[in-house]
NUZA-857857 format. One record per atom (N, C-alpha, C): residue in one letter; atom name; z, y, x. Coordinates in nm, 3 decimals. Atoms other than C-alpha are relative to their C-alpha. Last residue first. Example, Ala and Ser with C-alpha at 12.3 -4.5 7.8 and 13.67 -1.06 7.14 Angstrom:
REM residues 2
+----+----+---------+---------+---------+
! aa ! at !      pz !      py !      px !
+----+----+---------+---------+---------+
!  S !  N !  -0.006 !  -0.119 !  -0.082 !
!  S ! CA !   0.714 !  -0.106 !   1.367 !
!  S !  C !   0.073 !   0.109 !  -0.077 !
!  A !  N !   0.000 !  -0.119 !   0.089 !
!  A ! CA !   0.780 !  -0.450 !   1.230 !
!  A !  C !   0.000 !   0.120 !   0.090 !
+----+----+---------+---------+---------+
END
This chain:
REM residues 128
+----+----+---------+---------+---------+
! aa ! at !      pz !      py !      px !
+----+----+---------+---------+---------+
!  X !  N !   0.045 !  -0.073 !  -0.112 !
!  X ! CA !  19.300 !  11.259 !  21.326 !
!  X !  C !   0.122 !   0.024 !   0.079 !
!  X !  N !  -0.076 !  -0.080 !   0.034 !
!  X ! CA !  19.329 !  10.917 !  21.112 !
!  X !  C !  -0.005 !   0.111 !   0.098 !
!  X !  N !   0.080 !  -0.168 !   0.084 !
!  X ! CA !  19.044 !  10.765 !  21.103 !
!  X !  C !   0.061 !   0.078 !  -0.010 !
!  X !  N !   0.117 !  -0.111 !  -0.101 !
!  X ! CA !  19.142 !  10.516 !  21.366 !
!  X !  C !  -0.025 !   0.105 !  -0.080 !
!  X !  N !  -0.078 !  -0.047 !  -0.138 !
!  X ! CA !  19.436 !  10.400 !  21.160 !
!  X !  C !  -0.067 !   0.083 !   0.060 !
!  X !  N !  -0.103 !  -0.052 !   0.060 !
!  X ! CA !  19.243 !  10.319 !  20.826 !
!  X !  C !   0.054 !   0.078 !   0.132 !
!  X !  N !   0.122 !  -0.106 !   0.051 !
!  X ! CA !  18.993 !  10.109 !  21.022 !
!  X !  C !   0.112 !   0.147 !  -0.049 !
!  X !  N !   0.054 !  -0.016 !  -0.120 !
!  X ! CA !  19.280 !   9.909 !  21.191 !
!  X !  C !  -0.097 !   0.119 !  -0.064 !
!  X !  N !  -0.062 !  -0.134 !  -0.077 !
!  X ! CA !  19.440 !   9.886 !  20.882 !
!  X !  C !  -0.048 !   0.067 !   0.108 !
!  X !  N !  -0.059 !  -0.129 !   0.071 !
!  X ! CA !  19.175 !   9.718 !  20.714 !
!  X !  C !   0.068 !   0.096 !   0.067 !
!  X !  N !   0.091 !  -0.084 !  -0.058 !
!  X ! CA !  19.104 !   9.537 !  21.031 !
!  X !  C !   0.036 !   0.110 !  -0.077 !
!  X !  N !  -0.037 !  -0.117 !  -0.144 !
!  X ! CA !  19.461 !   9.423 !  20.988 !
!  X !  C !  -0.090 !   0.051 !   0.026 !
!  X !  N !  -0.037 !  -0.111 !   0.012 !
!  X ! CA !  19.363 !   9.326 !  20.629 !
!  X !  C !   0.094 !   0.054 !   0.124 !
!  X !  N !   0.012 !  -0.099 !   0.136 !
!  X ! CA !  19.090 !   9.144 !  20.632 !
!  X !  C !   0.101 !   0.094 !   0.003 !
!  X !  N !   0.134 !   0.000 !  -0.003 !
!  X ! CA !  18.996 !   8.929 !  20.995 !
!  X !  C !  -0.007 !   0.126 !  -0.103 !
!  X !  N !   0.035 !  -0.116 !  -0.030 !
!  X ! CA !  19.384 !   8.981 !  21.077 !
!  X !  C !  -0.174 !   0.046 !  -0.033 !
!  X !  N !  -0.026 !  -0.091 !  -0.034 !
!  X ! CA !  19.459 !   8.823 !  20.805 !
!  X !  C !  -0.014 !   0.076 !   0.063 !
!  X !  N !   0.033 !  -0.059 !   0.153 !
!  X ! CA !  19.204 !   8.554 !  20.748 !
!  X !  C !   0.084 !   0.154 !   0.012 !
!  X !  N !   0.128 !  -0.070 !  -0.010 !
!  X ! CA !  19.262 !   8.475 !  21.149 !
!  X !  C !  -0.040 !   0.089 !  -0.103 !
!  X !  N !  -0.009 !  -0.132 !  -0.079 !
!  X ! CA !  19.647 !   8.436 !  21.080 !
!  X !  C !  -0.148 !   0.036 !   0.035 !
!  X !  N !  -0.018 !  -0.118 !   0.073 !
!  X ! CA !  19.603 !   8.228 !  20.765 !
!  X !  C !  -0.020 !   0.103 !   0.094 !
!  X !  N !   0.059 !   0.006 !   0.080 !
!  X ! CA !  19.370 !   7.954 !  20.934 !
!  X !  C !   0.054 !   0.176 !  -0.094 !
!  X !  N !   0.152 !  -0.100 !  -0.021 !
!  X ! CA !  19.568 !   7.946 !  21.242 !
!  X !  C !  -0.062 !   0.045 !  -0.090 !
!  X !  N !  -0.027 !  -0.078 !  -0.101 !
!  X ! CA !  19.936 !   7.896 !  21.079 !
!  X !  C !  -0.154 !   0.057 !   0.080 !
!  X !  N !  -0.120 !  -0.134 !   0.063 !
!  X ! CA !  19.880 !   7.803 !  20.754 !
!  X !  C !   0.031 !   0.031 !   0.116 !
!  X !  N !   0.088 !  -0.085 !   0.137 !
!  X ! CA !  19.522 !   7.580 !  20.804 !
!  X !  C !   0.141 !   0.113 !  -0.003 !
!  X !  N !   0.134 !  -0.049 !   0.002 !
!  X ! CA !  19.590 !   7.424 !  21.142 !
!  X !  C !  -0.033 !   0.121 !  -0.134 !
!  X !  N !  -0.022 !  -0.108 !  -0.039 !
!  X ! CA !  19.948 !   7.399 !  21.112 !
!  X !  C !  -0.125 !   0.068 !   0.058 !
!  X !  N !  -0.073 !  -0.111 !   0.067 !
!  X ! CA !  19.893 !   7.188 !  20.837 !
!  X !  C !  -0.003 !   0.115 !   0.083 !
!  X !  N !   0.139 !  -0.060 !   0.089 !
!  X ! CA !  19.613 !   6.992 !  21.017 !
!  X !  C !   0.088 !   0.112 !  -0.063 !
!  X !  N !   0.047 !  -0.025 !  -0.066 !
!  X ! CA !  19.904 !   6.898 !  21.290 !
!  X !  C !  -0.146 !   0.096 !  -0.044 !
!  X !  N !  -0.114 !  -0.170 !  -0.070 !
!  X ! CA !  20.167 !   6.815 !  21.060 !
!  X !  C !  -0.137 !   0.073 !   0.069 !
!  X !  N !   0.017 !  -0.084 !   0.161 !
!  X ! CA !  19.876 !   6.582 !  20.860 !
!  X !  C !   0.062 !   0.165 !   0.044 !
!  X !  N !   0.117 !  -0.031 !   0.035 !
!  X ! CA !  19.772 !   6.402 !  21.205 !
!  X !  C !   0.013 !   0.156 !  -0.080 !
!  X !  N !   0.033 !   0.057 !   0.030 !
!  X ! CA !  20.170 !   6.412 !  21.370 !
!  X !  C !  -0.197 !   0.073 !  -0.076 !
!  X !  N !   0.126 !  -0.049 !   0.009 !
!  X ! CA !  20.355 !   6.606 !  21.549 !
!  X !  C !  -0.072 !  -0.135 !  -0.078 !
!  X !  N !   0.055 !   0.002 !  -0.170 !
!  X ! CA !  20.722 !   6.567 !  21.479 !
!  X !  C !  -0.136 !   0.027 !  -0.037 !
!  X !  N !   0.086 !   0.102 !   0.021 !
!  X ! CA !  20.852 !   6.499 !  21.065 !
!  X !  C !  -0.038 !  -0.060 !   0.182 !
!  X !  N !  -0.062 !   0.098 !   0.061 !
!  X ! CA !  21.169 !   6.653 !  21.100 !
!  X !  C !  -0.117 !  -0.125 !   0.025 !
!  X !  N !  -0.107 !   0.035 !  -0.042 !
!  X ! CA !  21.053 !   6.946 !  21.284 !
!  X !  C !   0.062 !  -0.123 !  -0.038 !
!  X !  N !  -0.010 !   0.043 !  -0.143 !
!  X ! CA !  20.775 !   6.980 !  21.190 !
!  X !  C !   0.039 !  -0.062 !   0.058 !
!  X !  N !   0.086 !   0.086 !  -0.006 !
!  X ! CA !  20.865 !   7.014 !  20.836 !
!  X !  C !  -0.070 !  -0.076 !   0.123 !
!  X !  N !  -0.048 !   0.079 !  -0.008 !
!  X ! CA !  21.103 !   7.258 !  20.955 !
!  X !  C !  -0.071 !  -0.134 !  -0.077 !
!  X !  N !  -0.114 !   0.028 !  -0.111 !
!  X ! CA !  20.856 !   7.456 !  21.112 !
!  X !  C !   0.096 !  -0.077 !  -0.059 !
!  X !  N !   0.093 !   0.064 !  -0.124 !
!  X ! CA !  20.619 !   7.467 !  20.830 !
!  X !  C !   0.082 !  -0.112 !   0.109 !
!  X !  N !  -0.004 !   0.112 !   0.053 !
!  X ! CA !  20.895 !   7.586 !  20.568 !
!  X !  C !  -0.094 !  -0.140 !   0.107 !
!  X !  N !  -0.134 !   0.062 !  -0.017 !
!  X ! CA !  21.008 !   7.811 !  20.783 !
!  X !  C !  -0.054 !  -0.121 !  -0.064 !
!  X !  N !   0.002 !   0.091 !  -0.203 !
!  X ! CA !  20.615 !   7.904 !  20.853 !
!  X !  C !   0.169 !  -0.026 !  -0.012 !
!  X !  N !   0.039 !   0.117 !  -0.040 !
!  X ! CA !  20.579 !   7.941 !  20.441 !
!  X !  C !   0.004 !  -0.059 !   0.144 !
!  X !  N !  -0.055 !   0.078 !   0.102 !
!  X ! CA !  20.843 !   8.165 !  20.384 !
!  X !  C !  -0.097 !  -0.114 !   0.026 !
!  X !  N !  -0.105 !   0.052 !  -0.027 !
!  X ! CA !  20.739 !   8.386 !  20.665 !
!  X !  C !   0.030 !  -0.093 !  -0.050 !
!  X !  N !   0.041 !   0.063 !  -0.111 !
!  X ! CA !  20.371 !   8.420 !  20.528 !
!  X !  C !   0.146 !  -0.050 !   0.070 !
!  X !  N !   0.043 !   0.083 !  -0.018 !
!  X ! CA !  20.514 !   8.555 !  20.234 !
!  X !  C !  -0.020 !  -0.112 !   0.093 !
!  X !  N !  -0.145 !   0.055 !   0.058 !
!  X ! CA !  20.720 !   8.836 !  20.368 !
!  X !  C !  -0.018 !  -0.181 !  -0.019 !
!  X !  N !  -0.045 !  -0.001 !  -0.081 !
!  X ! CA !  20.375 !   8.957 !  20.559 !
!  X !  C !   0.152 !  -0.158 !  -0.061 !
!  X !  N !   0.035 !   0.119 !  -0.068 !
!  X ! CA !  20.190 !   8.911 !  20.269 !
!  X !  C !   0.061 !  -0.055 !   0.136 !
!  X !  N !  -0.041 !   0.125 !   0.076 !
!  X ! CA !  20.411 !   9.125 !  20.081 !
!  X !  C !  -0.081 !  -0.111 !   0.009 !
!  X !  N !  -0.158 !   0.060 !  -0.022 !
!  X ! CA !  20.424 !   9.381 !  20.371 !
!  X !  C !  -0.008 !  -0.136 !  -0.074 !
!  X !  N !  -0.012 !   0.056 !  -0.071 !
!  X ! CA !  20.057 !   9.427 !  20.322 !
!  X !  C !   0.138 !  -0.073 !   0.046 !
!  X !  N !   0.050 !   0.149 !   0.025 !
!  X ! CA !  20.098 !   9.497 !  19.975 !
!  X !  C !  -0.023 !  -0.103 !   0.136 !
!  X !  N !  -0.078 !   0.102 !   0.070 !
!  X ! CA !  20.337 !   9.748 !  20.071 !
!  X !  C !  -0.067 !  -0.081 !  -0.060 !
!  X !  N !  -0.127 !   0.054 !  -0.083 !
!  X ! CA !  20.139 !   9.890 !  20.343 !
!  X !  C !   0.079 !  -0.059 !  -0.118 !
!  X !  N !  -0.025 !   0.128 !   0.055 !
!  X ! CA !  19.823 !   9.976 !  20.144 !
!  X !  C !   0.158 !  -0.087 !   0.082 !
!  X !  N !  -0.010 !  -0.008 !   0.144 !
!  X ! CA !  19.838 !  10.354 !  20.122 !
!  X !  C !  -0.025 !  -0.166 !  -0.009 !
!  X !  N !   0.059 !   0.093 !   0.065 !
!  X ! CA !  19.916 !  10.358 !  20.462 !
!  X !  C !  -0.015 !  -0.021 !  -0.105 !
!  X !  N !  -0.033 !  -0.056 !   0.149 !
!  X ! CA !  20.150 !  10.637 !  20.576 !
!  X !  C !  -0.135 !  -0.072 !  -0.037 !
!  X !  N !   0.164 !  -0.050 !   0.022 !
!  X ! CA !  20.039 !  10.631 !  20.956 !
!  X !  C !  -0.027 !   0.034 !  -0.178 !
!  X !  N !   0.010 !  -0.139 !  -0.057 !
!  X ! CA !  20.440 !  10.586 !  21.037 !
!  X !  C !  -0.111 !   0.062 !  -0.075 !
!  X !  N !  -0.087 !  -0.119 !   0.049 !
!  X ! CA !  20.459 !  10.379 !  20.727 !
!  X !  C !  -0.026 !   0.105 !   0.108 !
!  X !  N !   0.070 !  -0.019 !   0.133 !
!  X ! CA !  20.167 !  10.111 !  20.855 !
!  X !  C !   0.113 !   0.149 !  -0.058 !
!  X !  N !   0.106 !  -0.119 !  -0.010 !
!  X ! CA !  20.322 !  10.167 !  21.221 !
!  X !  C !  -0.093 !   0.011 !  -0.143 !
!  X !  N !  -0.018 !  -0.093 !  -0.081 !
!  X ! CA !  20.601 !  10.050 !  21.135 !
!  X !  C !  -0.103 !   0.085 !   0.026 !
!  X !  N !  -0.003 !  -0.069 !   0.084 !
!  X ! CA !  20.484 !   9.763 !  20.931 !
!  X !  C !   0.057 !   0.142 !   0.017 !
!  X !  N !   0.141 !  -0.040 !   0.081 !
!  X ! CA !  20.289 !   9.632 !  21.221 !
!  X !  C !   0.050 !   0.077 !  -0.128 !
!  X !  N !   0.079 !  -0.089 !  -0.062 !
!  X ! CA !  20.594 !   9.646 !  21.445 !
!  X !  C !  -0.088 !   0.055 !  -0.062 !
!  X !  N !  -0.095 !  -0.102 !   0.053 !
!  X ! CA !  20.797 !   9.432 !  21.132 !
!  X !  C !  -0.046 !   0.157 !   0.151 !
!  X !  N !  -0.029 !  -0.059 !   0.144 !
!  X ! CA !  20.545 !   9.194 !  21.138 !
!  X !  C !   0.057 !   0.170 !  -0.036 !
!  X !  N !   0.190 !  -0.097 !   0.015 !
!  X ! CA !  20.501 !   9.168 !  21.515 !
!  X !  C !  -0.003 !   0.044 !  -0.144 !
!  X !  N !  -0.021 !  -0.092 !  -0.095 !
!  X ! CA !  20.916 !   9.111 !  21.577 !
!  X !  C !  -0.200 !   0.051 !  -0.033 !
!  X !  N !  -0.044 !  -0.133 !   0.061 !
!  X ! CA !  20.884 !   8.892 !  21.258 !
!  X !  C !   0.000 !   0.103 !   0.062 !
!  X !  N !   0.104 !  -0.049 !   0.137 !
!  X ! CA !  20.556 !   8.638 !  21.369 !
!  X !  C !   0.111 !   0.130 !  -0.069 !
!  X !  N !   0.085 !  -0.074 !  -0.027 !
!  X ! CA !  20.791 !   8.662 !  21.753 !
!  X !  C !  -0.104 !   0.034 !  -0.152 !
!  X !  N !  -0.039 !  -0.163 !  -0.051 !
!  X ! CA !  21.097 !   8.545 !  21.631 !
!  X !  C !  -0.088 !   0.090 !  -0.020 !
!  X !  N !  -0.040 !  -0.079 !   0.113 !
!  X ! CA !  20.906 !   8.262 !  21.429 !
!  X !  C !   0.046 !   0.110 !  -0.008 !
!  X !  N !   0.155 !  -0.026 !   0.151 !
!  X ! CA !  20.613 !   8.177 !  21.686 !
!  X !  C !   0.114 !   0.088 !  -0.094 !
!  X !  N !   0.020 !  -0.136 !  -0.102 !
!  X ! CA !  20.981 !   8.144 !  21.988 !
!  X !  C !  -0.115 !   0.079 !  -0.108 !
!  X !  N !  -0.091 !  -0.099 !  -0.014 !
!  X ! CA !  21.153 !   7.917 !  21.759 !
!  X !  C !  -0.054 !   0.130 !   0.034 !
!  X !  N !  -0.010 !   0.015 !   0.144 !
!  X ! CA !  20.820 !   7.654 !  21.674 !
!  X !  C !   0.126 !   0.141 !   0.019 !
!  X !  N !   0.121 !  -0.090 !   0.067 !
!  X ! CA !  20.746 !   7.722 !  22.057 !
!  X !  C !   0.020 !  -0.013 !  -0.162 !
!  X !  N !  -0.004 !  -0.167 !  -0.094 !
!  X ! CA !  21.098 !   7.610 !  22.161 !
!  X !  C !  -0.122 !   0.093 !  -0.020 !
!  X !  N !  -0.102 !  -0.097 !   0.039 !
!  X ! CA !  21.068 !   7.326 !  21.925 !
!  X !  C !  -0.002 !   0.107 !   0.038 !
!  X !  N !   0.025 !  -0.012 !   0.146 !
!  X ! CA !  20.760 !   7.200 !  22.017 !
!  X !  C !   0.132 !   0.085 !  -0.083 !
!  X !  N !  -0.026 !  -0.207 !   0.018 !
!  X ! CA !  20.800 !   7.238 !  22.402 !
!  X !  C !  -0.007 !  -0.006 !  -0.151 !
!  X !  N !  -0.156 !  -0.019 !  -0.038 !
!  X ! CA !  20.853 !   6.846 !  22.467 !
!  X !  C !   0.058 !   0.117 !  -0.033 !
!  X !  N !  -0.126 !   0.048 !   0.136 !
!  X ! CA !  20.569 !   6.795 !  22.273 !
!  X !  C !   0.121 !   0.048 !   0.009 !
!  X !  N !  -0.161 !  -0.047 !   0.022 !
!  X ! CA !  20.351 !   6.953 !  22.541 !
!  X !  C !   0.054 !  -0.020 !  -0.098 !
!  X !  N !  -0.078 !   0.028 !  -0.144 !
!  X ! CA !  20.037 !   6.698 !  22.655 !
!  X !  C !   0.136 !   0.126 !   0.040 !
!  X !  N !  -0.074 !   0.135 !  -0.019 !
!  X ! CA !  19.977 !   6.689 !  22.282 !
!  X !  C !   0.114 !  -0.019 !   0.156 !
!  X !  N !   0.050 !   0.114 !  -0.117 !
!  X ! CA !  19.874 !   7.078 !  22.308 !
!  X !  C !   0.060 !  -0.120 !  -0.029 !
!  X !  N !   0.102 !   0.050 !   0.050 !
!  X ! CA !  19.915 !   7.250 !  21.925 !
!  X !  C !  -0.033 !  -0.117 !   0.130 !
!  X !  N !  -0.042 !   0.076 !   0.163 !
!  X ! CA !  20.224 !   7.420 !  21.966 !
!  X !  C !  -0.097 !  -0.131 !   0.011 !
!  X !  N !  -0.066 !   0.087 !  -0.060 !
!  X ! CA !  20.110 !   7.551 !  22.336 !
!  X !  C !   0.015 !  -0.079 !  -0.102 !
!  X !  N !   0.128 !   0.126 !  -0.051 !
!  X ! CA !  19.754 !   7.664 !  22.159 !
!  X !  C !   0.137 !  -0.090 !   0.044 !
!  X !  N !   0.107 !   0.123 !   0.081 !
!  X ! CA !  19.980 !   7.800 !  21.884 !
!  X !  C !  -0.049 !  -0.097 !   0.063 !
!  X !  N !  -0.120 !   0.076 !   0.005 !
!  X ! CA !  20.204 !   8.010 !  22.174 !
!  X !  C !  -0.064 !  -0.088 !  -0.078 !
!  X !  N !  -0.098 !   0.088 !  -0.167 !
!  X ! CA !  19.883 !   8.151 !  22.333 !
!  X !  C !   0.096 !  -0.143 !  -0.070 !
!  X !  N !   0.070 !   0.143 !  -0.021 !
!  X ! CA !  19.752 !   8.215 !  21.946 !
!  X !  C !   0.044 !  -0.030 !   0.097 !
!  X !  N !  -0.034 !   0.091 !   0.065 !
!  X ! CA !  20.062 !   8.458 !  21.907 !
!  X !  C !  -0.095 !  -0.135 !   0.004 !
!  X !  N !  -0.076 !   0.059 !  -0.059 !
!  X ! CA !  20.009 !   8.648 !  22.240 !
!  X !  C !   0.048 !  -0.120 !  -0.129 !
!  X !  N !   0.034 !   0.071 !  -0.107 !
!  X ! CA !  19.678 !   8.724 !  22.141 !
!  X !  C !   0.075 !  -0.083 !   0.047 !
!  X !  N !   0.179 !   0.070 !   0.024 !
!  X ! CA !  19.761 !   8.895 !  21.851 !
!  X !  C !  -0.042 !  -0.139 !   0.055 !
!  X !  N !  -0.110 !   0.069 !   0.037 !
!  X ! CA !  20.048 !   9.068 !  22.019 !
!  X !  C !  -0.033 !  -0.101 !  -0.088 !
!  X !  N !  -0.048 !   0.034 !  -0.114 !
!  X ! CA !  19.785 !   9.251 !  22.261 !
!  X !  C !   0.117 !  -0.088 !  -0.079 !
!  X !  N !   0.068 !   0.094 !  -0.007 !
!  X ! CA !  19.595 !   9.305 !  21.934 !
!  X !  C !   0.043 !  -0.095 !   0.125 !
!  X !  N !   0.022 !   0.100 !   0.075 !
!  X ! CA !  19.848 !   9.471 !  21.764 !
!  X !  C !  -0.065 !  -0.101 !   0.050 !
!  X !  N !  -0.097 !   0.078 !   0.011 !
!  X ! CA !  19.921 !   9.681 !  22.093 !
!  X !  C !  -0.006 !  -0.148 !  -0.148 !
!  X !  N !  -0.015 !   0.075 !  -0.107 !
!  X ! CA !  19.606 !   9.756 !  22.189 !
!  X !  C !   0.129 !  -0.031 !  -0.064 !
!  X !  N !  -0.094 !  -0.068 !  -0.021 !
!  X ! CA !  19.451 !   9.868 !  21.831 !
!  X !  C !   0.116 !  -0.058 !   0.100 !
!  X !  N !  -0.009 !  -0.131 !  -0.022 !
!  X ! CA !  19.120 !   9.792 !  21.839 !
!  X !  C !   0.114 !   0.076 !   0.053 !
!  X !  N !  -0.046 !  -0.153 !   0.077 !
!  X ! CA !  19.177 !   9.555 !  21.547 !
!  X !  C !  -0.092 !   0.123 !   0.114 !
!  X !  N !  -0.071 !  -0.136 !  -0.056 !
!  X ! CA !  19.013 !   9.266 !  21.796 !
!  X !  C !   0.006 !   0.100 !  -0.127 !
!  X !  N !  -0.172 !  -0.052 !   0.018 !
!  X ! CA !  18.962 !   8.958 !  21.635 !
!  X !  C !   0.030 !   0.097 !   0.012 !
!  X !  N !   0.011 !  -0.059 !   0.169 !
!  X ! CA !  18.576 !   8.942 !  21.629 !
!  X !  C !   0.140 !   0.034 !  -0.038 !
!  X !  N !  -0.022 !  -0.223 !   0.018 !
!  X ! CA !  18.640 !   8.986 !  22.018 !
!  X !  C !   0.020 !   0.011 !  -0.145 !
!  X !  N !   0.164 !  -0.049 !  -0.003 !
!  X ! CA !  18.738 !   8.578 !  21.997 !
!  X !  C !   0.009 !   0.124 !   0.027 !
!  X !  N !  -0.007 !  -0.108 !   0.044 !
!  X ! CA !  19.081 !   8.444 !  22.089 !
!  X !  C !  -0.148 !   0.082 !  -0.006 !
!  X !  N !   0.081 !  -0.125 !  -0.104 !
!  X ! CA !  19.016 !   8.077 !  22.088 !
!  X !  C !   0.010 !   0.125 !  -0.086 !
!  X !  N !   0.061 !  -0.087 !   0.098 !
!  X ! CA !  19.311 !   7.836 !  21.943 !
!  X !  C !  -0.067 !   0.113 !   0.076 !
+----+----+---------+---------+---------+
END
């Protein structure tokens, strides 16, 4: 999965964690690592709450007037990558597994940060 600039928030640590979540996708996603599928399916779910719950941190520090809707995509988005991951998991890699984690795992995380982490991102910088 390519990390473009259009990604960038701006904001080094979001985007430095950003980055580190497509990394683990592209491993997800290589054929020539299966063997890692689990351990990257474990390591994506730690890591999508350990960035979640950073990003909503700094949405309250900065006092965000959209942070609790962002949260409740956040919450969301969990609920569907358990469900992902053990679908995965059961099933292995396969065409359909493989398009799924195309559209709810890349597909949502670009849309998000494309809309409402820039949001914040914008939001953030303006702040003095």
């Amino acid at each position: 999965m390519l990390w473009t600039k259009s990604l960038e928030t701006g904001i080094e640590a979001i985007d430095n964690q950003h980055k580190e979540l497509f990394r683990q996708i592209d491993i997800l996603l290589d054929p020539g690592k299966a063997n890692r599928v689990r351990d990257t399916l474990d390591f994506l779910e730690k890591y999508i709450a350990k960035h979640f719950s950073d990003e909503q941190g700094m949405h309250i520090k900065a006092k965000y007037p959209k942070a609790a809707e962002h949260k409740s995509y956040h919450d969301s988005y969990i609920v569907v990558f358990r469900n992902l991951k053990g679908k995965y998991l059961k099933e292995g890699p396969s065409p359909a597994n493989n398009i799924a984690v195309n559209k709810n795992v890349i597909g949502w995380l670009k849309d998000h940060i494309l809309v409402h982490d820039k949001d914040f991102a914008e939001y953030f910088k303006s702040l003095p």
